[in-house]
Biopython code that builds the backbone (N, CA, C, O; Angstrom):
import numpy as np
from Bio.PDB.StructureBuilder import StructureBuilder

atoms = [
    (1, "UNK", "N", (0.840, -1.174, 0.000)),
    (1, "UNK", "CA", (0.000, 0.000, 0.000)),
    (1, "UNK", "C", (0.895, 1.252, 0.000)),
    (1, "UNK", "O", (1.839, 1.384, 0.779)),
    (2, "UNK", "N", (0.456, 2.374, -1.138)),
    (2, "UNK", "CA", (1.324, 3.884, -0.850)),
    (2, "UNK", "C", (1.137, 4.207, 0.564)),
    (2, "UNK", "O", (0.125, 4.105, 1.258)),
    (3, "UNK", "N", (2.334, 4.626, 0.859)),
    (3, "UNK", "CA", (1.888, 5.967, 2.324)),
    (3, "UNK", "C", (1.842, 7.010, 1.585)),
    (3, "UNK", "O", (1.953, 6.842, 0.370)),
    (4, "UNK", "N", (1.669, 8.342, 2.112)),
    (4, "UNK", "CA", (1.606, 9.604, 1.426)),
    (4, "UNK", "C", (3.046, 9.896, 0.963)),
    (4, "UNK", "O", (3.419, 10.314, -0.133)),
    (5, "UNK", "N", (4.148, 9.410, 2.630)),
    (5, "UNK", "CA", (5.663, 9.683, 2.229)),
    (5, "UNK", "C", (6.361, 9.163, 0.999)),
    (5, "UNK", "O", (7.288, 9.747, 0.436)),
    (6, "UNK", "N", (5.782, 7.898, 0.597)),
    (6, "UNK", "CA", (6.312, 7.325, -0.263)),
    (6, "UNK", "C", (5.253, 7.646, -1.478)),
    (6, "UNK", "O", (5.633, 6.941, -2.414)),
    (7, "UNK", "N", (4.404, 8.194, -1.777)),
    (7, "UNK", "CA", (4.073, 8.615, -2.877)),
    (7, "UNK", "C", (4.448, 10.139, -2.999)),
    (7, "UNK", "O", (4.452, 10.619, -4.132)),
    (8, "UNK", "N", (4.734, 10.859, -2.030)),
    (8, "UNK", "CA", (5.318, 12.175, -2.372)),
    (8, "UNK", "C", (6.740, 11.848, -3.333)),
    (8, "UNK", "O", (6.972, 12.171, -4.498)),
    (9, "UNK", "N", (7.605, 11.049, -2.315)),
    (9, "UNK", "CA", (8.809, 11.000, -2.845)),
    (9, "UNK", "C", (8.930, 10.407, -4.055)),
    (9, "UNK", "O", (9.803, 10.803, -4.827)),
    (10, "UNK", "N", (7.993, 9.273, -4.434)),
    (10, "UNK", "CA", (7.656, 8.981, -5.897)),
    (10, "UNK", "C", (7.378, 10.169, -7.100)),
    (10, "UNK", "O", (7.884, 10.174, -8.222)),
    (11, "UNK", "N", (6.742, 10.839, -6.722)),
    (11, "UNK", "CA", (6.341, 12.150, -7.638)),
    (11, "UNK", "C", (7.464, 13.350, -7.653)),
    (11, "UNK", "O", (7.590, 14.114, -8.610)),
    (12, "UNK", "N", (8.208, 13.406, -6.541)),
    (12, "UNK", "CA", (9.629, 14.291, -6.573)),
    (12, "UNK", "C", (10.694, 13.636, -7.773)),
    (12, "UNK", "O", (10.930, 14.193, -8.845)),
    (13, "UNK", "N", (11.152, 12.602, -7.422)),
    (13, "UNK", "CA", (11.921, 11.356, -8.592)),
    (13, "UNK", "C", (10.984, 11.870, -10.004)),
    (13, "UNK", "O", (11.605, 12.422, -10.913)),
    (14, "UNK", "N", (9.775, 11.704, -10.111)),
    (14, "UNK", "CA", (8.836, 11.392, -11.689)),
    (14, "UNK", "C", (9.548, 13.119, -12.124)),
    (14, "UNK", "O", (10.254, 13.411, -13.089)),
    (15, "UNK", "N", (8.943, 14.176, -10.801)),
    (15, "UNK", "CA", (9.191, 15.435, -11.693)),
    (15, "UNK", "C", (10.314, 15.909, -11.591)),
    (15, "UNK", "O", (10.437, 16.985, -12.175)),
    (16, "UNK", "N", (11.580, 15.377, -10.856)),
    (16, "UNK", "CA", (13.279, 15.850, -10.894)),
    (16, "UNK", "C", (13.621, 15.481, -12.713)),
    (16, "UNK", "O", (14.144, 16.207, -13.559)),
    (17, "UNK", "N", (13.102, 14.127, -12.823)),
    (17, "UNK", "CA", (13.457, 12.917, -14.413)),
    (17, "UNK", "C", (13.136, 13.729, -15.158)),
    (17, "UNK", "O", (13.842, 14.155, -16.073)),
    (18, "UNK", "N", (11.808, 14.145, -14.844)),
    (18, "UNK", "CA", (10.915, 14.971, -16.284)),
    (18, "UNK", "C", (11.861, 16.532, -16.611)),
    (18, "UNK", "O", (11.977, 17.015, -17.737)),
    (19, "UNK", "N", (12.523, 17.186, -15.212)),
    (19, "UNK", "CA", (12.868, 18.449, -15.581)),
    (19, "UNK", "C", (14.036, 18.047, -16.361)),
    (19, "UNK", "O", (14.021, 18.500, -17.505)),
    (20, "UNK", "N", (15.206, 17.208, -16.012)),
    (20, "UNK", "CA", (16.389, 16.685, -16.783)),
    (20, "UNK", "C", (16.212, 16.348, -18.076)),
    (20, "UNK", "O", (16.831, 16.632, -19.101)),
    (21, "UNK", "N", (15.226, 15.669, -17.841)),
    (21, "UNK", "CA", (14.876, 15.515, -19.489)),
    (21, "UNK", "C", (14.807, 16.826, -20.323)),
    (21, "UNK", "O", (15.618, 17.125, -21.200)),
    (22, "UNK", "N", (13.684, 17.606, -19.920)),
    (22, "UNK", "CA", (13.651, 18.844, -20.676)),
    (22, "UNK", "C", (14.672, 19.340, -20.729)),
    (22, "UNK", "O", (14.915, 19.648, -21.895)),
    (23, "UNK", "N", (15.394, 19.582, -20.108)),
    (23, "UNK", "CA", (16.937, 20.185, -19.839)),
    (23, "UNK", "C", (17.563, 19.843, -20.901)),
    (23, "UNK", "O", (18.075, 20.669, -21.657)),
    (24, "UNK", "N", (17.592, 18.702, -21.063)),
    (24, "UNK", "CA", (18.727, 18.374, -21.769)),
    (24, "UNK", "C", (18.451, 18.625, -23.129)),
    (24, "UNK", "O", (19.383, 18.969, -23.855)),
    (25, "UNK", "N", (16.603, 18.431, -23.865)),
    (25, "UNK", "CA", (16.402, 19.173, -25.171)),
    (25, "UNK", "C", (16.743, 20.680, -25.081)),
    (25, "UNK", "O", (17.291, 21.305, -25.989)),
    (26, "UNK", "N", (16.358, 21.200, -23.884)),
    (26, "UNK", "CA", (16.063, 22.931, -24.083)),
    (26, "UNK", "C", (17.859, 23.141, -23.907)),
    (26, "UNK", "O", (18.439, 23.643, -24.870)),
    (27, "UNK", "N", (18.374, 22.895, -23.135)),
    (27, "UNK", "CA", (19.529, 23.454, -23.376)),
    (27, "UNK", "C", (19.699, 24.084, -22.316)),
    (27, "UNK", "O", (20.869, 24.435, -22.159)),
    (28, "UNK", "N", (18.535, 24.565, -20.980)),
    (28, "UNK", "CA", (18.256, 25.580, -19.854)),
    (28, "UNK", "C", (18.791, 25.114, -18.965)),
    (28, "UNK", "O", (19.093, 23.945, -19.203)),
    (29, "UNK", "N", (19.228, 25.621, -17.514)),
    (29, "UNK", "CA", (19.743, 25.681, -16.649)),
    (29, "UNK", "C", (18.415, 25.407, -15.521)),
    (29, "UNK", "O", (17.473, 26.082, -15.107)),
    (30, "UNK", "N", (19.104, 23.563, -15.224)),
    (30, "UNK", "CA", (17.820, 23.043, -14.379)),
    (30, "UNK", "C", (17.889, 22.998, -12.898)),
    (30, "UNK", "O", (17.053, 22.386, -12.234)),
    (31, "UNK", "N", (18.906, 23.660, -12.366)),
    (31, "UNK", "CA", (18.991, 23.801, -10.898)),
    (31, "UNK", "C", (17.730, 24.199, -9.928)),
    (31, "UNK", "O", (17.202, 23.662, -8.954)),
    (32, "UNK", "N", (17.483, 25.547, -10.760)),
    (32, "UNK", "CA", (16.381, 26.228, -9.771)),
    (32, "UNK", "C", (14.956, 25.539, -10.110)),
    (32, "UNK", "O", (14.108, 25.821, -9.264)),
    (33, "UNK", "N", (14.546, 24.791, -11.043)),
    (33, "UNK", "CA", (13.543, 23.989, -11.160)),
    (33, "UNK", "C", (13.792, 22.963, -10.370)),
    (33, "UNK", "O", (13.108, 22.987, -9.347)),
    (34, "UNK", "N", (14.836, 21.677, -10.503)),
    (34, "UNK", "CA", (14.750, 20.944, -9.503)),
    (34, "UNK", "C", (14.302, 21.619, -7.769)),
    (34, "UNK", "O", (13.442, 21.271, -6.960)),
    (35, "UNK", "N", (15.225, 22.570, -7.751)),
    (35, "UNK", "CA", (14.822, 23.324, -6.382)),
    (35, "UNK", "C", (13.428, 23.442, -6.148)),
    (35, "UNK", "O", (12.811, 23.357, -5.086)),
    (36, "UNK", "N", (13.110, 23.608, -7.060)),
    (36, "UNK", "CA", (11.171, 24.365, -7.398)),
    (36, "UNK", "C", (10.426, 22.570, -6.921)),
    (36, "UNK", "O", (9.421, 22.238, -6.293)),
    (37, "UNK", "N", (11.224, 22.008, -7.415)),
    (37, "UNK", "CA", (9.814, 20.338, -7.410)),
    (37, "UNK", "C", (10.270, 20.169, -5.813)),
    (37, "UNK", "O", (9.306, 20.002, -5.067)),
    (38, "UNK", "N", (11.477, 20.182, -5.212)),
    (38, "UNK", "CA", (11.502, 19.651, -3.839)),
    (38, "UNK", "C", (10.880, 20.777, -3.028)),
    (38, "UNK", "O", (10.208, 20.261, -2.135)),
    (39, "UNK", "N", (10.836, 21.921, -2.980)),
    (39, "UNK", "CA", (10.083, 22.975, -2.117)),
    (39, "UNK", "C", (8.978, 22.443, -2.619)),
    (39, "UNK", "O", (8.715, 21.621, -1.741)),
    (40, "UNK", "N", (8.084, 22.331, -3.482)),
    (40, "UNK", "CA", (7.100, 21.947, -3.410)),
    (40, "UNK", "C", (6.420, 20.557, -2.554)),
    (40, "UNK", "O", (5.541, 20.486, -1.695)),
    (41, "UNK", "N", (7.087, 19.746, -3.082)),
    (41, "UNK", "CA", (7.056, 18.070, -2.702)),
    (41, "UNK", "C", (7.466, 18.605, -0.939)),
    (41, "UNK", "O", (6.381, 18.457, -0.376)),
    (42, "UNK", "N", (8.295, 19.036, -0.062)),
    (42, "UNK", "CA", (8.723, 19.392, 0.912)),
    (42, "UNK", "C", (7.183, 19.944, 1.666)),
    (42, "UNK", "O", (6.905, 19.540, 2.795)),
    (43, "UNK", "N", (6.319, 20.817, 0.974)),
    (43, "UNK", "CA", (5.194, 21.308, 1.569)),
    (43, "UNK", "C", (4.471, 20.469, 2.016)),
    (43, "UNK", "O", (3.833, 20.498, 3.069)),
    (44, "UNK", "N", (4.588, 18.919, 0.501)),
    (44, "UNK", "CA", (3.585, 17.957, 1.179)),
    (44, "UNK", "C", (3.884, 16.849, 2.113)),
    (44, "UNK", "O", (3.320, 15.876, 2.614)),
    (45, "UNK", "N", (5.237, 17.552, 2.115)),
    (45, "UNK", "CA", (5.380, 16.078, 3.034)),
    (45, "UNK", "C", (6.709, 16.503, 3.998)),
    (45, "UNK", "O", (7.786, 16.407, 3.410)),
    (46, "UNK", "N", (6.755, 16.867, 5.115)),
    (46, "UNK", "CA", (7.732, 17.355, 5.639)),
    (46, "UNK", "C", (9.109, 16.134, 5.837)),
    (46, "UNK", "O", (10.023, 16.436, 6.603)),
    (47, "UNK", "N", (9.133, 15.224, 5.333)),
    (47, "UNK", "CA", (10.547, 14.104, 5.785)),
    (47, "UNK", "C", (10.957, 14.239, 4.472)),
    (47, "UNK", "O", (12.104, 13.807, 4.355)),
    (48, "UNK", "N", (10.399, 14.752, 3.206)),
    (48, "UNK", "CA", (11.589, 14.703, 2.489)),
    (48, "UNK", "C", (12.530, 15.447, 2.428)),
    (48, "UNK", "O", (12.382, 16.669, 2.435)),
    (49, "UNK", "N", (13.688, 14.861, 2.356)),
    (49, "UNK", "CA", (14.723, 14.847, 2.775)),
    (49, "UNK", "C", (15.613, 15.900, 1.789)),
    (49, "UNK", "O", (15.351, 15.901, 0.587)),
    (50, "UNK", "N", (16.921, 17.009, 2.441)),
    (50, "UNK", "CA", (17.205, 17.812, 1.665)),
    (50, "UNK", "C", (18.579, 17.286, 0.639)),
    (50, "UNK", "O", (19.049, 17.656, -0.438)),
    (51, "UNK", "N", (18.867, 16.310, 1.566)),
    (51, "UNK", "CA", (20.524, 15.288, 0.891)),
    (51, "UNK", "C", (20.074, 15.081, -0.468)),
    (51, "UNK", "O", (20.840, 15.670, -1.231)),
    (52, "UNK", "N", (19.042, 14.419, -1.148)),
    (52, "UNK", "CA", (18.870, 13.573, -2.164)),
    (52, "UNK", "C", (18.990, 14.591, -2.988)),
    (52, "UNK", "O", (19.936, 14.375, -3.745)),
    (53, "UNK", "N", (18.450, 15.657, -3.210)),
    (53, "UNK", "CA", (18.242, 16.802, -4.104)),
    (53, "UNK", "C", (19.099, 17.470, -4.015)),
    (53, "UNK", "O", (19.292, 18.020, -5.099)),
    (54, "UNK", "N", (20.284, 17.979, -2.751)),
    (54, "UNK", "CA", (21.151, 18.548, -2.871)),
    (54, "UNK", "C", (22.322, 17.273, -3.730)),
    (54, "UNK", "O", (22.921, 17.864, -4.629)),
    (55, "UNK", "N", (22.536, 16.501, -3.688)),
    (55, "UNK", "CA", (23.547, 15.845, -4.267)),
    (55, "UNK", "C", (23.337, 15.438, -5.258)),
    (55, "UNK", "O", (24.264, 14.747, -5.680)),
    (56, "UNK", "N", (22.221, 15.556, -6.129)),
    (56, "UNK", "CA", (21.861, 15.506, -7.580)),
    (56, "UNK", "C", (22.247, 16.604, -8.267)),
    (56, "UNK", "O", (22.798, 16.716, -9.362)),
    (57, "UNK", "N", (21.677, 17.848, -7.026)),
    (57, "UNK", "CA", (22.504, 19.123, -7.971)),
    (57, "UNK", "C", (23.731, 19.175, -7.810)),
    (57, "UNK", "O", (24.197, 20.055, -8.534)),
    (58, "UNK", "N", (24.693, 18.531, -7.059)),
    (58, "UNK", "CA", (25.630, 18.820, -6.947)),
    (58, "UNK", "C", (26.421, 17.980, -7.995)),
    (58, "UNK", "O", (26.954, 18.633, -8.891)),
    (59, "UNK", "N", (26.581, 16.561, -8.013)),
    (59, "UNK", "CA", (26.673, 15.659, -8.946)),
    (59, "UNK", "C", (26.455, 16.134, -10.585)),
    (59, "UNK", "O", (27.049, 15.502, -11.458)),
    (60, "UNK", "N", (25.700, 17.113, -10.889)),
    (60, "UNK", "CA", (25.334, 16.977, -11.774)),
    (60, "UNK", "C", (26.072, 18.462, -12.327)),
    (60, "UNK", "O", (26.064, 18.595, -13.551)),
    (61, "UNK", "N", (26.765, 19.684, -11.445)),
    (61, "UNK", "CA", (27.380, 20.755, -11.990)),
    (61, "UNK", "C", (28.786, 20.564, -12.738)),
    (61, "UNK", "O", (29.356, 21.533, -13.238)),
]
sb = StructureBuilder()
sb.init_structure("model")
sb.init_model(0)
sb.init_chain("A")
sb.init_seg("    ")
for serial, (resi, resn, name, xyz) in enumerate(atoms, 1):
    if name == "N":
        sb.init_residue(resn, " ", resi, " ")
    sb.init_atom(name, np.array(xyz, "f"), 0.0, 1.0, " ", f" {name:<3s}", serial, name[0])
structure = sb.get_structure()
């Protein structure tokens, strides 16, 4: 069965993938969007966590 935690964090992963993707056609600078899906996802669910998203952006400069 979903919990909410684990379907938040499911939908953070779906929309981090989806912004990279675009990224990588558009050519744009996807930092502050990733930032944008975890502040969001973060509203709904206070345990997600700030490591995972900081070390994707970091990994990925």
């Amino acid at each position: 069965m979903w919990t909410r935690n684990l379907l938040v964090k499911a939908l953070l992963v779906a929309s981090i993938c989806n912004v990279l993707l675009e990224s990588i056609f558009r050519g744009d600078d996807f930092q502050e969007r990733i930032f944008t899906c975890w502040y969001v996802a973060r509203c709904y669910d206070k345990e997600v966590s700030n490591e995972g998203v900081l070390l994707l952006v970091t990994v990925t400069r």
